[in-house]
N, C-alpha and C positions, 0 to 999 in steps of 0.2 A: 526509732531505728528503722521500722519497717515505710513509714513516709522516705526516711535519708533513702532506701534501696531500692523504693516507687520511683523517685527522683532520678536515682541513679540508672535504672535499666531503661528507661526514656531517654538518657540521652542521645544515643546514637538516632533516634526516631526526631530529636527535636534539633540535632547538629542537620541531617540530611535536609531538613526544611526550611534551616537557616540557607545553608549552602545552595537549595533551589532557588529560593527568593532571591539571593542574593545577583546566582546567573540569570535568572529571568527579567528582573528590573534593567540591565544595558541591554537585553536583547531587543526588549519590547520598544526600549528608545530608539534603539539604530531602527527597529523594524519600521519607526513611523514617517522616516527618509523618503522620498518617490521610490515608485520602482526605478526607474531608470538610471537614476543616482547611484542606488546601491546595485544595480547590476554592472555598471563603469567602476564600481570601487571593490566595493569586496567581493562582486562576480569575477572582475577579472584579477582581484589578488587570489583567488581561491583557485582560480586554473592554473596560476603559475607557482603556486605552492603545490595543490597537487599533482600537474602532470608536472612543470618543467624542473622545481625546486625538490622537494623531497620523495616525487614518486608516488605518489600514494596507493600500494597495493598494485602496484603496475605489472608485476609479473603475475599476479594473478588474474590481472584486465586481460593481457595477453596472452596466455593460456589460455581462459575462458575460450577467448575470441577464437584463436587458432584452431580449434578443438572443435568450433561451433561450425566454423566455416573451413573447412578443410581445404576447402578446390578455389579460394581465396589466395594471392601472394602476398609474399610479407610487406609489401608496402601499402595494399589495400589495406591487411591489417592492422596495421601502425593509423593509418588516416580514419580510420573507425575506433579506435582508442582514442586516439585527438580528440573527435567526436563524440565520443563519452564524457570523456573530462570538460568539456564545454558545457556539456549537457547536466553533466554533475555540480558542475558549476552553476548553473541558473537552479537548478533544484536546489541549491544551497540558500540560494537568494530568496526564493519562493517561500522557501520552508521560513526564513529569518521575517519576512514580510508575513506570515500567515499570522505571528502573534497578534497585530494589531490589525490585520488589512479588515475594512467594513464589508457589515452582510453584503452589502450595494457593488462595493468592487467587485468580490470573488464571485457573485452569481452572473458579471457583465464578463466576467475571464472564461467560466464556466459553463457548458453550453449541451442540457440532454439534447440529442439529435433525434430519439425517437422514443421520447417518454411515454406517447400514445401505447404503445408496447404492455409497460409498466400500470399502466390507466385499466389496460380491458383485463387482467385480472385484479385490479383492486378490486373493480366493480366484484368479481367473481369472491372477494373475500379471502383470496388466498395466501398463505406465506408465499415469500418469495427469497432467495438465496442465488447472489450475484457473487461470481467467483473471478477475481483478477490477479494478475501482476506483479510483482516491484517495476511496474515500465511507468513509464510519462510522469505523474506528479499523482502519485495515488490517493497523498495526502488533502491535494485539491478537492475530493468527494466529501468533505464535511460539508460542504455547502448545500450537498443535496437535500438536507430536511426543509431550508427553506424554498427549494425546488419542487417539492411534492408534497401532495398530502396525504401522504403516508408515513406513520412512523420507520426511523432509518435506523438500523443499531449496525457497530460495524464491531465484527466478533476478532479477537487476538491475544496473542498469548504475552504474557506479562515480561518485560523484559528483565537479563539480569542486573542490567544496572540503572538502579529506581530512579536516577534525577534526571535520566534520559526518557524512562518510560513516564515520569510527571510530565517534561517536556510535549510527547507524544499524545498523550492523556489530553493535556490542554489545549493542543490543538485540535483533535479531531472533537473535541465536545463543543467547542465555541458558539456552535450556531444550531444546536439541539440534538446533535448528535449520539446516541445512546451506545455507548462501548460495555460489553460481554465478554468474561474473560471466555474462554474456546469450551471451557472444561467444565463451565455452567451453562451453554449455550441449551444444551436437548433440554434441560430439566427448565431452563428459563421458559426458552419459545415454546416449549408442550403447551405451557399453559395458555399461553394465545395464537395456538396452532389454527384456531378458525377466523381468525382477525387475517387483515390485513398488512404486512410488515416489508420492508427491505433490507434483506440483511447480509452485508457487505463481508468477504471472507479472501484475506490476500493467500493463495493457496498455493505458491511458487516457490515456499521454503523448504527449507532438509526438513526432512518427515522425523530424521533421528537413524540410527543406523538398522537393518535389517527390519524397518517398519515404512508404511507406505505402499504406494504403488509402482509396482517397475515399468517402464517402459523409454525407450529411446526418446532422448528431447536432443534436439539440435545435435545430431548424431552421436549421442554419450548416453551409456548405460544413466539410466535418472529413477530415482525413487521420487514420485510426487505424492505429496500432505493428501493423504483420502479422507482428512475428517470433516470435510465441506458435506460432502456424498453420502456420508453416515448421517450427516444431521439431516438435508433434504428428504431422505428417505424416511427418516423418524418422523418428521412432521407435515411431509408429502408435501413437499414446497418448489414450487414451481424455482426453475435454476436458469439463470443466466449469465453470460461471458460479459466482460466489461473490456471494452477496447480504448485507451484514452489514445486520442489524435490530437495533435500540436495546431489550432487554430491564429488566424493571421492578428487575433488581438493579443497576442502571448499569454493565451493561453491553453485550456486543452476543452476540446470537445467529446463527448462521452455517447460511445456506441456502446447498445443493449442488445445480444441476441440469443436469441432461446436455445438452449441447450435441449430441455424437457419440460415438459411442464405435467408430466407421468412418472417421475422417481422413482416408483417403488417398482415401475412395473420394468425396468433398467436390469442388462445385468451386471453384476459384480464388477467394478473397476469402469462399467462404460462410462459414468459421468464423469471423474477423474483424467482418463484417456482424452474423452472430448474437450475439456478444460485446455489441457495441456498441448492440444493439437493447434487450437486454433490459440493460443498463447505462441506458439510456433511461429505462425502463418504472421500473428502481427511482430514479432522478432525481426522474421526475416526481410519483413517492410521498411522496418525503418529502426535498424540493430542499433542506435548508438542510445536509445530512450529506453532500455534495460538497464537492471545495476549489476552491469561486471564486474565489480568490484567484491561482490557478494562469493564468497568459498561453495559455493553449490554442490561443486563434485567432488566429494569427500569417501 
């Protein structure tokens, strides 16, 4: 009886990883299509399912957008939504292609622009703690381990629905990539606080309600995620902004620049502020490589 009830309370654990497998095996075949193929096919059936066909989250694209850019008219705003939805569209393709695409492709898409940066404190032995975005293809950073020789772990919080976060999971480990859930991160890296490391932190999400740091983004009351700032300061880890730019081989090029590389001696909220400031600054660059689509201001 007690095997029949072992049996039993595993199901739901062995149905979810049937049901994984199951979506993952066509994903990984369409993913092995050219890129080019599948950005004429299912790139452009996905802009016209999600902008012209069913909308997808469109009034909350438009809000965002409105909101963001005030002194904008509404027909700017409408043609930077377009431009979203394009933009969400090849990130769709991106994401479908990352299952299969080779180390070889994604490090010739992928391109540090100034890893010497990253170099003169490895030599120094120091953590490091790089804080980005939802902009450009963020997902494209799993390449970095074969980029550098530095161990790369990229810290996040576990989604609520697990065949999405396997999906996720998979992707970003493919190419050595070391994932940390957020809430083991201080107690993990304490312990190789005096090594060298890069450790990747998407810090643009809802912190959660009446928790974070307040401060104006893109002219809206904003709570931003301060637990990047908490860990740097715990394990005095030199911090950087991560800028992805759209390069002419489709794909993105990766700007590094130094926030602090002094933590502790910061005060309360500045790292977080600086984060979000110059998050700002590449927004308003080039606004349609954000995910609007995302309920931010809650």
């Amino acid at each position: 009886m007690n095997g029949i009830t072992e049996v039993m309370g595993r199901l739901p654990v062995l149905f979810g990883k049937a049901l994984y497998l199951t979506m993952l095996f066509p994903l990984v075949l369409l993913s092995r299509l050219p890129y080019s193929l599948l950005l004429g096919t299912v790139g452009r059936c996905c802009y016209f399912l999600t902008y012209s066909f069913a909308r997808y989250r469109y009034h909350v694209v438009l809000q965002n957008l409105s909101r963001s850019f005030p002194e904008k008219p509404y027909a700017e705003i409408h043609a930077l939504a377009k431009d979203f939805y394009r933009h969400f569209s090849c990130l769709v393709v991106e994401m479908i292609k990352s299952f299969s695409i080779s180390k070889r492709e994604l490090a010739g898409r992928v391109r540090i622009v100034n890893a010497d940066l990253l170099e003169h404190y490895q030599r120094e032995a120091k953590p490091m703690v790089a804080l980005l975005g939802h902009y450009g293809n963020w997902e494209s950073l799993s390449i970095l381990p074969s980029k550098l020789s530095i161990p790369v772990n990229a810290l996040y919080k576990p989604l609520s629905n697990k065949s999405v976060g396997r999906f996720i999971m998979y992707i970003r480990s493919r190419f050595g990539m070391q994932l940390i859930p957020a809430e083991k991160a201080v107690r993990q890296l304490m312990k190789a606080k005096d090594d060298a490391s890069l450790n990747l932190f998407i810090a643009d999400q809802f912190p959660g309600r009446n928790r974070g740091l307040p401060m104006e983004l893109l002219n809206q009351p904003t709570a931003l995620f301060d637990g990047a700032e908490k860990l740097a300061k715990a394990i005095n880890a030199v911090v950087f902004y991560v800028e992805l730019e759209r390069n002419e081989g489709a794909g993105w090029d990766v700007h590094f620049s130094l926030i602090t590389d002094k933590p502790t001696e910061t005060a309360k909220g500045e790292i977080t502020r600086s984060f979000g400031e110059r998050l700002q600054e590449t927004i308003r660059k080039e606004p349609a490589y954000w995910l609007w689509s995302h309920r931010r201001w809650k």
